[in-house]
Legacy VTK file of the C-alpha trace (Angstrom):
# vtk DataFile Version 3.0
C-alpha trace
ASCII
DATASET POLYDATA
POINTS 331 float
153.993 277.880 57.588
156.804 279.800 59.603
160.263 277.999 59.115
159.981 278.131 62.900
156.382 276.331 63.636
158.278 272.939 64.404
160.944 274.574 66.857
158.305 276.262 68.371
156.217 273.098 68.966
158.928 271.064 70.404
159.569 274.491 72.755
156.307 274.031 74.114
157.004 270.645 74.452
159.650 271.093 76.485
158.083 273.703 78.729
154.800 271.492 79.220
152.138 274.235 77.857
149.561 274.821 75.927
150.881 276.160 72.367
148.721 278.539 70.813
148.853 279.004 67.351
147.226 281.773 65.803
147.069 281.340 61.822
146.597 283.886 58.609
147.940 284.438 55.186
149.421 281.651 53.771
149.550 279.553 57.287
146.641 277.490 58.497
145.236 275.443 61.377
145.237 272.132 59.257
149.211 273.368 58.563
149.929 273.257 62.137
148.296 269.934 62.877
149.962 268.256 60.454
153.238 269.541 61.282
152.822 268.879 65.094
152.173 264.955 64.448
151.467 263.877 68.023
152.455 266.260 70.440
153.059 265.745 74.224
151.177 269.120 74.911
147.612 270.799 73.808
148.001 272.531 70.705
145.106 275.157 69.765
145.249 276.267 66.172
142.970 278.677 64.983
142.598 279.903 61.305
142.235 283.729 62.392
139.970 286.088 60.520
139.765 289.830 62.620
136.731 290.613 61.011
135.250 287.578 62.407
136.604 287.838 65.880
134.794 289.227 68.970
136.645 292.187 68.780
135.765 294.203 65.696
136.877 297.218 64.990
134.236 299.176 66.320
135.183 297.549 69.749
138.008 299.887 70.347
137.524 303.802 69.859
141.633 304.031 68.268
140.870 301.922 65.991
137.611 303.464 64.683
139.406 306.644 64.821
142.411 305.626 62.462
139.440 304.076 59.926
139.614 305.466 56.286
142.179 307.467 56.993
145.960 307.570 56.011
147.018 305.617 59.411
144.781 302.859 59.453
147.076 299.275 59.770
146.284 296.802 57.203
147.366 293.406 59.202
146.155 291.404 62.008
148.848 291.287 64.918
147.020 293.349 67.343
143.947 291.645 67.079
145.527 288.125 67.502
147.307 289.649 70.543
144.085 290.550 72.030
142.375 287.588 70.901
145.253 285.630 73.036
144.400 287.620 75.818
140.861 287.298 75.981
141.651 283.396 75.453
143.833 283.327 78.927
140.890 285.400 80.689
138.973 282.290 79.554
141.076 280.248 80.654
142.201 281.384 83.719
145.954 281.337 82.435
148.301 283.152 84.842
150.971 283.275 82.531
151.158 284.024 78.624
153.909 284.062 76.241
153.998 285.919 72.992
156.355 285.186 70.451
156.157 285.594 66.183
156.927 283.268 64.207
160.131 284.372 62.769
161.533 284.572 66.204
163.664 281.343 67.287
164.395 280.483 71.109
167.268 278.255 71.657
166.896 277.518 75.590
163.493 277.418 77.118
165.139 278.362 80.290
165.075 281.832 78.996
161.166 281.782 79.201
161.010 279.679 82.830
163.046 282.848 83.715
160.553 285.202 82.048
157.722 283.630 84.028
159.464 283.548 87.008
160.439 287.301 86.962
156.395 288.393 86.672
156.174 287.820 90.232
158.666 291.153 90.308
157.626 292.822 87.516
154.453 293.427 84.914
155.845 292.498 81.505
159.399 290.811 80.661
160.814 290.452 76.816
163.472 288.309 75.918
166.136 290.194 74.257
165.997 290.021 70.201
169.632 288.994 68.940
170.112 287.967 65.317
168.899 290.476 62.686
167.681 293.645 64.174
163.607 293.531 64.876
162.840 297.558 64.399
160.962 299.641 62.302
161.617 300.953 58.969
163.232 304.109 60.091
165.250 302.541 62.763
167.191 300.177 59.956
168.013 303.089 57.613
169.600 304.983 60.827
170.990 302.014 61.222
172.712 301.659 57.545
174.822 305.241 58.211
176.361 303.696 61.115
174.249 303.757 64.155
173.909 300.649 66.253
171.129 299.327 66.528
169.234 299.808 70.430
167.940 296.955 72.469
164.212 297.243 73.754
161.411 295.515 75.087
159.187 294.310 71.853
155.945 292.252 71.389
158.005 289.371 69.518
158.794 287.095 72.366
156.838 289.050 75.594
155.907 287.288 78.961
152.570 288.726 80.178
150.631 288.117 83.385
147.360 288.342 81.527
144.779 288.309 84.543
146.642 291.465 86.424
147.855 293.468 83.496
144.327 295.100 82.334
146.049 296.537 79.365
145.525 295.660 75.692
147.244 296.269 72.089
145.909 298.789 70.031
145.637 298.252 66.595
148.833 300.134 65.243
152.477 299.926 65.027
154.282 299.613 68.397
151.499 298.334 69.941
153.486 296.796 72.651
154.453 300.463 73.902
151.129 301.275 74.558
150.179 297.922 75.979
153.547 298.403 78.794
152.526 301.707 79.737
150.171 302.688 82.457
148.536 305.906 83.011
150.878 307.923 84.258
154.404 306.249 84.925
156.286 302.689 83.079
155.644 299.637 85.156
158.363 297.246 86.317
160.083 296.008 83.068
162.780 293.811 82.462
164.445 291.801 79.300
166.397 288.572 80.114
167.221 285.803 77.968
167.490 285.779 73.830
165.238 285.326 71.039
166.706 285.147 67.519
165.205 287.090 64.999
165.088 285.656 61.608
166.102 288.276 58.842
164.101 289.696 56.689
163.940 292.882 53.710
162.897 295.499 55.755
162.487 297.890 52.410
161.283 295.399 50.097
157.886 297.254 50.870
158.406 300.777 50.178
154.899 301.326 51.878
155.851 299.656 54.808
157.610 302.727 56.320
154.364 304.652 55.457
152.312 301.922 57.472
154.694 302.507 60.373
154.812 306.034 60.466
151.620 306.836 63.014
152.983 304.374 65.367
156.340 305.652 65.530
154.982 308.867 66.748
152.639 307.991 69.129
153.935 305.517 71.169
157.819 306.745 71.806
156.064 310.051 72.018
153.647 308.571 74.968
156.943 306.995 76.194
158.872 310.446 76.512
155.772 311.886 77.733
155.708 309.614 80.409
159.419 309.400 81.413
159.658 313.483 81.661
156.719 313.204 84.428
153.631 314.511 82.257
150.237 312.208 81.973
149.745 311.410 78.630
145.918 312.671 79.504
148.050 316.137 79.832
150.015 315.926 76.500
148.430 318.893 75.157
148.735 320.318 71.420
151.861 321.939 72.173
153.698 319.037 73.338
152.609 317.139 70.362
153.506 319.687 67.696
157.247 319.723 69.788
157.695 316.417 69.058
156.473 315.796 65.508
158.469 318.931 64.830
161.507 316.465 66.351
160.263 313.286 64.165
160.395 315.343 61.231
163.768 316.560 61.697
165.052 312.984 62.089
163.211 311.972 58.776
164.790 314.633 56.775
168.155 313.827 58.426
167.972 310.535 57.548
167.033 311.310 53.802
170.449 313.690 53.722
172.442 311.405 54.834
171.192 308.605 52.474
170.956 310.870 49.623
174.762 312.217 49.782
175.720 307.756 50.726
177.196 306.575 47.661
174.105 305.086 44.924
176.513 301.812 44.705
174.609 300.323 47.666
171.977 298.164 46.734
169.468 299.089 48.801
170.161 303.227 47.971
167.190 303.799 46.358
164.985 301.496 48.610
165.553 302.909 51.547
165.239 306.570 50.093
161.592 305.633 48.574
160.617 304.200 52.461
161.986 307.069 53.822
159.909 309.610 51.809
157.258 307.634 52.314
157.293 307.923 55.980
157.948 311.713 55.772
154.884 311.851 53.821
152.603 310.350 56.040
154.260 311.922 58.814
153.283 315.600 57.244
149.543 314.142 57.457
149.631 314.028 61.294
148.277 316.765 63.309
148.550 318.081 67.243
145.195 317.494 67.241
145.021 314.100 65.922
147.448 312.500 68.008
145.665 314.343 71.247
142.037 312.943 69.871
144.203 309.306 69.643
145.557 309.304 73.299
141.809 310.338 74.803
140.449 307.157 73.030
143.373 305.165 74.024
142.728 306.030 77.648
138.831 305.430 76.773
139.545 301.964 75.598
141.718 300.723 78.367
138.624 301.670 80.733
136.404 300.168 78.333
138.726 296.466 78.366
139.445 296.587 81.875
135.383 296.250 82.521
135.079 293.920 79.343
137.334 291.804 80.971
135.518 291.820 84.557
131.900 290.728 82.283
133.693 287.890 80.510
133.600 284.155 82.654
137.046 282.887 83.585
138.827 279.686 84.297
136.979 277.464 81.966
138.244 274.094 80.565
139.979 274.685 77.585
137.860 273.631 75.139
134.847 275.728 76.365
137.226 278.796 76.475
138.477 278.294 72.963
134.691 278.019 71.816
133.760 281.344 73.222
136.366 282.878 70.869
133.940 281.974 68.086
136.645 281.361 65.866
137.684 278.193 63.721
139.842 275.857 65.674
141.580 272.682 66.054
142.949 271.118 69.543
145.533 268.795 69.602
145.414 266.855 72.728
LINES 1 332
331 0 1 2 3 4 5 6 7 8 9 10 11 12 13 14 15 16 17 18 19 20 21 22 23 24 25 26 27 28 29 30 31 32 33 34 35 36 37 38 39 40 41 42 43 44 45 46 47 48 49 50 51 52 53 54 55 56 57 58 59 60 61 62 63 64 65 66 67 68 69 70 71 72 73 74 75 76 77 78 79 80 81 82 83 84 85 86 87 88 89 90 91 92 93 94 95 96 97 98 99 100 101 102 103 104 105 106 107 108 109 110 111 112 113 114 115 116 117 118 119 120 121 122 123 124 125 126 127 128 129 130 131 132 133 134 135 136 137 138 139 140 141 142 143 144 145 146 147 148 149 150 151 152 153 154 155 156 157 158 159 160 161 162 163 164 165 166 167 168 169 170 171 172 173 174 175 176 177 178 179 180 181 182 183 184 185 186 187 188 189 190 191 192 193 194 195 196 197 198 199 200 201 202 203 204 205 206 207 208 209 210 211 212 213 214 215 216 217 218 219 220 221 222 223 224 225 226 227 228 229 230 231 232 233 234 235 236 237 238 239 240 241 242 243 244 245 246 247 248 249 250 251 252 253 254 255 256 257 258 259 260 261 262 263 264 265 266 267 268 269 270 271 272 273 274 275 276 277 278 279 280 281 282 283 284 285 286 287 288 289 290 291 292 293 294 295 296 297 298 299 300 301 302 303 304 305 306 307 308 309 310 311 312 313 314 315 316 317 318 319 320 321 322 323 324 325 326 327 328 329 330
């Protein structure tokens, strides 16, 4: 169980939702019931399995595409994201609030806010104080000196699930790719604060490696987007520009760490992760990552219609049933 699952019962306690709880590794749904006692609000726990859920891999064309090979993710968080979405088609849910659980929010007024502001804009994240939430990469820049950047991430995200046909791919920065459209960013905004809970991010020295696809393909998408080009038109060229650029930043990273003096604990840790991205990042190809954005732009067609075949606005036990996953409601 997260050291945050009570916090984030009495949260939706005081907001007067439904709390979701979505439950793998060493966290289950009989853990959540017995930690929520007898709660003032429906609580739907779900022991998650993505191989058992309605969307299996072969579902999405990027994730078939990244199987057995060096870029294919090895956890769950996309799925449950999408899972959570097709639950609020179900259920004819309006509103939908993401947030991990190492993530700790202090006022709920921050997400009454959040909600609020979707009637301006298409997706609005709280703004992650406490121990930096970035990748791998981002924390060793970090460690020479760089502050660390504020952005929108999928930790604590307010989504208006019913108007936003979008979905999360199964890699790293998956929230990039579900906040972009077609051709252009929607309205965004960040308000509030969510507290991130601090963790070893190079106690995994394959972590990095794990991260490395997704760091190039969705800022690359991003830059794409922002310098006016579809990512439909992000030809070879453009990707071979800016894994050229990705590179450079790897290796300048691994200078600067490698001339930092070997006192620092984490010296050789964050040398190993950094190797390990560059690595990976050598196995990535022009082609590759234009093959990846056609079946990106494939699967959003293919969700959007899902979507419109699925039935909506069901009581919430029906909805959780179609899921077809293990469950337990709290009511």
């Amino acid at each position: 169980m997260s050291r945050y699952s009570r916090d984030h019962i009495r949260l939706a306690e005081a907001l007067d939702c439904v709390l979701v709880v979505l439950c793998s590794k060493n966290s289950t749904a009989q853990h959540v019931v017995e930690a929520a006692g007898l709660p003032r609000v429906n609580i739907v726990a779900i022991d998650f399995d993505k191989d058992l859920s309605l969307l299996s891999r072969d579902s999405f064309g990027t994730s078939e595409l990244l199987l057995n090979t060096p870029f294919q993710p090895d956890g769950d968080l996309s799925a449950k994201r999408n899972t959570a979405l097709l639950l609020a088609h179900h259920a004819g849910w309006d509103r939908v609030f993401f947030l991990d659980d190492d993530l700790l929010i202090e006022n709920p007024d921050d997400i009454r806010t959040a909600a609020d502001l979707l009637d301006e804009y298409a997706v609005i994240g709280l703004t992650t104080n406490g121990f930096p939430d970035a990748s791998v990469a981002s924390h060793a820049y970090r460690s020479i000196g760089e502050p660390p950047e504020k952005f929108l991430g999928g930790g604590a995200l307010m989504v208006a699930p019913r108007t936003r046909r979008s979905f999360f791919p199964e890699m790293y920065n998956d929230e990039w790719l579900y906040m972009l459209d077609y051709s252009s960013f929607p309205p965004l905004a960040m308000t509030g604060s969510a507290i991130q809970d601090e963790y070893d991010p190079f106690g995994d020295p394959n972590r990095a490696s794990r991260e490395e696809f997704g760091e190039v393909i969705a800022p690359g998408l991003h830059f794409c987007v922002r310098d006016g080009v579809m990512p439909r038109d992000a030809d070879r060229d453009f990707w071979r520009t800016f894994l050229s650029k990705r590179r450079r930043f790897l290796d300048y990273l691994l200078d600067a760490h490698q001339k930092r003096s070997e006192e620092d604990p984490d010296h050789n840790k964050i040398i190993a992760a950094i190797q390990s991205a560059r690595d990976t990042s050598s196995l990535i190809t022009p082609a590759f990552c234009v093959a990846y954005v056609n079946a990106w732009l494939r699967d959003r067609e293919w969700w959007s219609s899902h979507l419109d075949e699925m039935p909506g606005d069901l009581p919430l036990k029906e909805a959780v049933t179609r899921l077809g996953l293990p469950a337990l409601i709290i009511s």
